[in-house]
HTML snippet that shows the backbone in 3Dmol.js (N, CA, C, O; Angstrom):
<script src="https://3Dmol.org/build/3Dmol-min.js"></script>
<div id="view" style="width:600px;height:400px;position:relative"></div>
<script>
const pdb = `
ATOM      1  N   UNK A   1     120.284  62.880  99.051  1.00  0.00           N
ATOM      2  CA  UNK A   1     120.472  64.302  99.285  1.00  0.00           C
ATOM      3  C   UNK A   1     119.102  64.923  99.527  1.00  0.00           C
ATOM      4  O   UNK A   1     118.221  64.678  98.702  1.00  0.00           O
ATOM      5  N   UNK A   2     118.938  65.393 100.158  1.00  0.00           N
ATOM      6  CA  UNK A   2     117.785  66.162 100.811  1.00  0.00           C
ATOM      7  C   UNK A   2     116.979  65.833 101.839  1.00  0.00           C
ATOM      8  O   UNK A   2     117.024  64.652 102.182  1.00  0.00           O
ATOM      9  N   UNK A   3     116.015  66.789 102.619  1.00  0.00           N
ATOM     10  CA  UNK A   3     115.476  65.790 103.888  1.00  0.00           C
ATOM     11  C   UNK A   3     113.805  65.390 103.502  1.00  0.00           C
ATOM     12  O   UNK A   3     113.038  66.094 102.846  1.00  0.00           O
ATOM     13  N   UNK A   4     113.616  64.534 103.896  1.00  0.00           N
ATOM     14  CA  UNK A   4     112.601  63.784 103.564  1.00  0.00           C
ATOM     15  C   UNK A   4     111.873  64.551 104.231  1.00  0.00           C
ATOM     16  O   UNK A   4     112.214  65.235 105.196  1.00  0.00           O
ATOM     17  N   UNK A   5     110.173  64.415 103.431  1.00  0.00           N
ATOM     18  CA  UNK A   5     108.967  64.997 103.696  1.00  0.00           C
ATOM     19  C   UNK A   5     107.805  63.837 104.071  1.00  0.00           C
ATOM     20  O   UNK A   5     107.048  63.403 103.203  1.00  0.00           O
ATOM     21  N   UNK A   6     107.767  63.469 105.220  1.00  0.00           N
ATOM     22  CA  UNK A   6     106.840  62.086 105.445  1.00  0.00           C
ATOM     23  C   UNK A   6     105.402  62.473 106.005  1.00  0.00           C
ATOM     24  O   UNK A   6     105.496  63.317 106.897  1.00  0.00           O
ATOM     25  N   UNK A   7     103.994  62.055 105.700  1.00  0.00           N
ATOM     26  CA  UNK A   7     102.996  62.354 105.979  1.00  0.00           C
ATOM     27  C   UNK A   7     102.721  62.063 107.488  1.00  0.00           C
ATOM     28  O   UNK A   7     103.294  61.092 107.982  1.00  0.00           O
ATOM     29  N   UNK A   8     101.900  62.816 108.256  1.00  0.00           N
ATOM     30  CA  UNK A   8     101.739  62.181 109.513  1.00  0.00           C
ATOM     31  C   UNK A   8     101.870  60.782 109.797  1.00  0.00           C
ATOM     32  O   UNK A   8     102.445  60.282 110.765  1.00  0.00           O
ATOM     33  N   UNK A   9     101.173  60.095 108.688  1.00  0.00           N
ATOM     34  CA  UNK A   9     101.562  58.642 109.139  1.00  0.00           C
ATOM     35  C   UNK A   9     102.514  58.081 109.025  1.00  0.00           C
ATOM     36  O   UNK A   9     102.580  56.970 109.552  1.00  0.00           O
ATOM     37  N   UNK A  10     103.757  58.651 108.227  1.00  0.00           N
ATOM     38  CA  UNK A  10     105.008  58.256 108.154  1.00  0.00           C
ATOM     39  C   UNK A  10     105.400  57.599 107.080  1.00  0.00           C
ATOM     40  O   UNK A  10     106.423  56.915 107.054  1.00  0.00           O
ATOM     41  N   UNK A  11     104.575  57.766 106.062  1.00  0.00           N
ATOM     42  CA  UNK A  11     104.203  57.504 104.333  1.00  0.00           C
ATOM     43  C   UNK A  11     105.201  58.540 103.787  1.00  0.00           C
ATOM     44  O   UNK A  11     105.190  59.727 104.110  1.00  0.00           O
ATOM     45  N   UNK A  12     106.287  57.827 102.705  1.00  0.00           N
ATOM     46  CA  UNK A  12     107.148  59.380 101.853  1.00  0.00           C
ATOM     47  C   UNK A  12     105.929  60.348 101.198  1.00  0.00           C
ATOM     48  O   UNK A  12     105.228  59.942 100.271  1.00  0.00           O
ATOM     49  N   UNK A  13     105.829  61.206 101.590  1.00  0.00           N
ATOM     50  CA  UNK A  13     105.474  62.124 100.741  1.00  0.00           C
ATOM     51  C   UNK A  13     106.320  63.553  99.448  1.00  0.00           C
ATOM     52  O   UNK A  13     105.877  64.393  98.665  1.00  0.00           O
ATOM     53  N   UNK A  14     107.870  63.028  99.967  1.00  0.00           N
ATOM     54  CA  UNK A  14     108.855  64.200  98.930  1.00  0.00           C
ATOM     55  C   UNK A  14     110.039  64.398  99.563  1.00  0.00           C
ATOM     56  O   UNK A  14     110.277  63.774 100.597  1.00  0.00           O
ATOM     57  N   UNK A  15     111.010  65.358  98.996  1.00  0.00           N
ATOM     58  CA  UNK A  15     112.367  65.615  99.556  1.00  0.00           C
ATOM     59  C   UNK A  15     112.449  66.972  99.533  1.00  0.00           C
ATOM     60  O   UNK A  15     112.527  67.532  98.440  1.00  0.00           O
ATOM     61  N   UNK A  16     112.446  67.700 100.696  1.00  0.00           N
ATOM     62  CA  UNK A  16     112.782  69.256 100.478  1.00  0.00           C
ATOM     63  C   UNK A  16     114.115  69.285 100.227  1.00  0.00           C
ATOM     64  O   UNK A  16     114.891  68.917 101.109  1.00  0.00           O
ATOM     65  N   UNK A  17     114.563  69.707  99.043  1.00  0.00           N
ATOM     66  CA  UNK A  17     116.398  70.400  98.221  1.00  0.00           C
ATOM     67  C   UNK A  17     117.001  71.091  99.159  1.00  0.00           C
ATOM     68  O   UNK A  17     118.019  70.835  99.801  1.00  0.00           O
ATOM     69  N   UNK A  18     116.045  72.292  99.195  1.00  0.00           N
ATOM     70  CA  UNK A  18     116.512  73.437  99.448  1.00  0.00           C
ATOM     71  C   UNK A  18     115.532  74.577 100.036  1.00  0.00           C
ATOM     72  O   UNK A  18     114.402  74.653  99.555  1.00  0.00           O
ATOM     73  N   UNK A  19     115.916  75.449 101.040  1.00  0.00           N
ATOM     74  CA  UNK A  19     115.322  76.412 101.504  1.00  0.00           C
ATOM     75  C   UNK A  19     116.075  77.799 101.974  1.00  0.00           C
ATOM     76  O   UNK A  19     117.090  77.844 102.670  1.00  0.00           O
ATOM     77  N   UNK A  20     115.372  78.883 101.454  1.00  0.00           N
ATOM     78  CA  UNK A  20     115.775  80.457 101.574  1.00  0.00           C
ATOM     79  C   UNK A  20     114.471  81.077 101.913  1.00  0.00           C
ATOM     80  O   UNK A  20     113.438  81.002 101.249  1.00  0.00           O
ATOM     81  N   UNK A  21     114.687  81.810 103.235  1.00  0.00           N
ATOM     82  CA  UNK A  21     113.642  83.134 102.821  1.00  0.00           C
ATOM     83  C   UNK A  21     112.331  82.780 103.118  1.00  0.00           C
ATOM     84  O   UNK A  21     111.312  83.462 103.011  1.00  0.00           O
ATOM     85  N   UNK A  22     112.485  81.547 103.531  1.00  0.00           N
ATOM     86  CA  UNK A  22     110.461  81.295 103.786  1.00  0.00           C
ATOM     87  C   UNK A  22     110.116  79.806 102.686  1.00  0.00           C
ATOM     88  O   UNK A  22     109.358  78.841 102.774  1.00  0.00           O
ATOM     89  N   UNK A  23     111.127  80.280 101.684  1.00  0.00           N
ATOM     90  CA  UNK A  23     110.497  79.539 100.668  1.00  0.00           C
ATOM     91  C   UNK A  23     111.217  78.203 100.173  1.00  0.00           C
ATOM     92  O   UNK A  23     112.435  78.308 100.318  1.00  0.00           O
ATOM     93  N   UNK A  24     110.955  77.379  99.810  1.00  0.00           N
ATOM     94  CA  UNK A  24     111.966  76.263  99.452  1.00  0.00           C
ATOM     95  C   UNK A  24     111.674  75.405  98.044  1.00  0.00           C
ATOM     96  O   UNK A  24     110.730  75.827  97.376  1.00  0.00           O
ATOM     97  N   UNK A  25     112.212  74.536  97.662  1.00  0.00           N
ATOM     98  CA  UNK A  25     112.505  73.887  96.487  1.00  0.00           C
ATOM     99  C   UNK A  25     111.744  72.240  97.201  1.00  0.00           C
ATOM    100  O   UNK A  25     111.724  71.865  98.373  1.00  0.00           O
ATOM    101  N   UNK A  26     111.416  71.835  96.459  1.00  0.00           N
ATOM    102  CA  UNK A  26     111.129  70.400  96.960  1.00  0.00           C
ATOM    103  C   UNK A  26     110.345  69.285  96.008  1.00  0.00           C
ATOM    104  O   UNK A  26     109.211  69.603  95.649  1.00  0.00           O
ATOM    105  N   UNK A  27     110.835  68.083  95.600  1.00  0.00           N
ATOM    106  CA  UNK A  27     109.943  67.458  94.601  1.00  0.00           C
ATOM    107  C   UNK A  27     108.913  66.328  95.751  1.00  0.00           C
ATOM    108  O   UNK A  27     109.265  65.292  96.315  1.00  0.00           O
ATOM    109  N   UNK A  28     107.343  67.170  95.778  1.00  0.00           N
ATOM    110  CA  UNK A  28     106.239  66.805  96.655  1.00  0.00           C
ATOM    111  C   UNK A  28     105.413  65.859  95.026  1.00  0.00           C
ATOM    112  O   UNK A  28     105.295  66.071  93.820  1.00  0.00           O
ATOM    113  N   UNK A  29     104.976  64.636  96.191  1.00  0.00           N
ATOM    114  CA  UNK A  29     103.460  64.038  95.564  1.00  0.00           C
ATOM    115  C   UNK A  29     102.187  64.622  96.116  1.00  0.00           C
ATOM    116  O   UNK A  29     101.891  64.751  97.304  1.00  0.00           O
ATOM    117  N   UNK A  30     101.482  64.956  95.048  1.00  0.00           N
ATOM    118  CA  UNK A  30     100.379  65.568  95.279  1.00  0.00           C
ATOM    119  C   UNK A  30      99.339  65.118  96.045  1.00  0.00           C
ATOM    120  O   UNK A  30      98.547  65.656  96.819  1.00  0.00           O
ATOM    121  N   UNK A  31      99.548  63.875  95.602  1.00  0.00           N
ATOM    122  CA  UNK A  31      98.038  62.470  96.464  1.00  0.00           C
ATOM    123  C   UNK A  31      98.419  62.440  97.933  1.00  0.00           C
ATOM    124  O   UNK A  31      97.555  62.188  98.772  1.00  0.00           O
ATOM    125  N   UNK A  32      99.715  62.693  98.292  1.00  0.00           N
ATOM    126  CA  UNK A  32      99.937  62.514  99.406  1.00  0.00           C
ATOM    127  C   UNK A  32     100.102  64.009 100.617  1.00  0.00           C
ATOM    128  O   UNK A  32     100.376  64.033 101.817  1.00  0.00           O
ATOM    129  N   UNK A  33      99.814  65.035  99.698  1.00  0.00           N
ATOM    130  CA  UNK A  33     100.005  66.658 100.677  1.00  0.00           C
ATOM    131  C   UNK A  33      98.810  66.440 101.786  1.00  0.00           C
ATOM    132  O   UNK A  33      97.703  66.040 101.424  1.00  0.00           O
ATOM    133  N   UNK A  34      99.045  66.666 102.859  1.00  0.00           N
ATOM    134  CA  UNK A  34      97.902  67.047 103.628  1.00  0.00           C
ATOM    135  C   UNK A  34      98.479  67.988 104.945  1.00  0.00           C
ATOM    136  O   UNK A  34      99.702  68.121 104.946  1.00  0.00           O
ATOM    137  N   UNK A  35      97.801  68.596 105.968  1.00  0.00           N
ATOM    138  CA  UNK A  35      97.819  69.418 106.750  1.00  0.00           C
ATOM    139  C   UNK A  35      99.323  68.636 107.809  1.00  0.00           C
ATOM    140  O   UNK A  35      99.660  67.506 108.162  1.00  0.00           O
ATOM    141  N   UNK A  36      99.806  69.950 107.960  1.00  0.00           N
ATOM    142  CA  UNK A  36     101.007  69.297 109.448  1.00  0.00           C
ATOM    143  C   UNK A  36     102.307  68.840 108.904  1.00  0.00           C
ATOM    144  O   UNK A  36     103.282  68.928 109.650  1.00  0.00           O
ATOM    145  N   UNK A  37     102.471  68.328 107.617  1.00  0.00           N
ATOM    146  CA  UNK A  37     103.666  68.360 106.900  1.00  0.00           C
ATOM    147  C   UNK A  37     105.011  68.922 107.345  1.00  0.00           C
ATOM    148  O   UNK A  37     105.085  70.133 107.553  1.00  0.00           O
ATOM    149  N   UNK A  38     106.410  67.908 107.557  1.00  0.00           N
ATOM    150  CA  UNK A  38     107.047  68.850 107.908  1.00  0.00           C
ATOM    151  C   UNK A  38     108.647  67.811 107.044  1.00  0.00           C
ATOM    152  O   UNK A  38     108.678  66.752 106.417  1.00  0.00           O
ATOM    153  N   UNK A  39     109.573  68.656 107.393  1.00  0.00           N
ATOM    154  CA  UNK A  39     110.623  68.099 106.823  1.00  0.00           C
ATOM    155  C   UNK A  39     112.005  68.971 107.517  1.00  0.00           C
ATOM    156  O   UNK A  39     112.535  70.058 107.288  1.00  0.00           O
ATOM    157  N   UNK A  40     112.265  67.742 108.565  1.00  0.00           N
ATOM    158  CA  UNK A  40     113.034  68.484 109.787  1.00  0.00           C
ATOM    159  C   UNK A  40     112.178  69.351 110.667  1.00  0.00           C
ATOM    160  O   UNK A  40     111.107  69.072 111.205  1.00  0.00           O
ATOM    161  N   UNK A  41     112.970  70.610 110.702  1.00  0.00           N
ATOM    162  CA  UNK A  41     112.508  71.384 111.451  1.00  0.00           C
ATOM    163  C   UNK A  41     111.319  72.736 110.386  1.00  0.00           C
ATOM    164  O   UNK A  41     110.829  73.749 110.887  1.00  0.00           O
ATOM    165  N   UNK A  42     111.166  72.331 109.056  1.00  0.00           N
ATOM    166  CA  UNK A  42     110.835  73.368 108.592  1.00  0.00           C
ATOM    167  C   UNK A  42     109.397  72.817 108.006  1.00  0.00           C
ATOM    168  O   UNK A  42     109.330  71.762 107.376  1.00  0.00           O
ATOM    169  N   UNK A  43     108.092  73.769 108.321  1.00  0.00           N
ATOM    170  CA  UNK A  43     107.123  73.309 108.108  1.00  0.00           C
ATOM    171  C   UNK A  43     106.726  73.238 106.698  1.00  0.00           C
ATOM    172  O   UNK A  43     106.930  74.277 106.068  1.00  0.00           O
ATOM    173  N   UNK A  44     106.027  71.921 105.830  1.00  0.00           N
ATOM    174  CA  UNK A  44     105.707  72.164 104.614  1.00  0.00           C
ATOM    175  C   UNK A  44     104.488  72.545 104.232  1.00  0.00           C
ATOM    176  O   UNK A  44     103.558  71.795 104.529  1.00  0.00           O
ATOM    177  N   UNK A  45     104.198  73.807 103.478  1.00  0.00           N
ATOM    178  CA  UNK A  45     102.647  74.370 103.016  1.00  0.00           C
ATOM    179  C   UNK A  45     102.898  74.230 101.727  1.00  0.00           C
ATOM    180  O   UNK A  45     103.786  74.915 101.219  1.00  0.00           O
ATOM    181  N   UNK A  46     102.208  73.378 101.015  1.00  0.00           N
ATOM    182  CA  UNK A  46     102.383  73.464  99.112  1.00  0.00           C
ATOM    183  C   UNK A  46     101.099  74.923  98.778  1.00  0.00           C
ATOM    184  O   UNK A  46     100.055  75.402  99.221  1.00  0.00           O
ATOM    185  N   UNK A  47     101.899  75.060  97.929  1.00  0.00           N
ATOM    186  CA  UNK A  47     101.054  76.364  97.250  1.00  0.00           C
ATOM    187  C   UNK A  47     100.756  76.487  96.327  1.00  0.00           C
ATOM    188  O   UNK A  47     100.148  77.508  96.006  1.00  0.00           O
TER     189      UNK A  47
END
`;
const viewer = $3Dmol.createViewer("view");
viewer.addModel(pdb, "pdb");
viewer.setStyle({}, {cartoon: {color: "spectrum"}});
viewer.zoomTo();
viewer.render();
</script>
């Protein structure tokens, strides 16, 4: 259940749950966040 968050290189980096509003739910690894992140169509920025 959820759509996968893979690093440019195509390494798992997490599963976005859920998204409303801009904002979403998602269990991310930290070692692996870097710039360009995406999951589907919705871009990932950790904050």
């Amino acid at each position: 259940v959820g759509t996968a968050i893979p690093t440019p290189e195509g390494k798992p980096a997490g599963t976005l749950f859920t998204q409303a509003g801009g904002r979403g739910i998602a269990y991310l690894r930290h070692d692996r966040t870097c710039p360009g992140m995406t999951a589907g169509e919705a871009r990932v920025d950790p904050l």
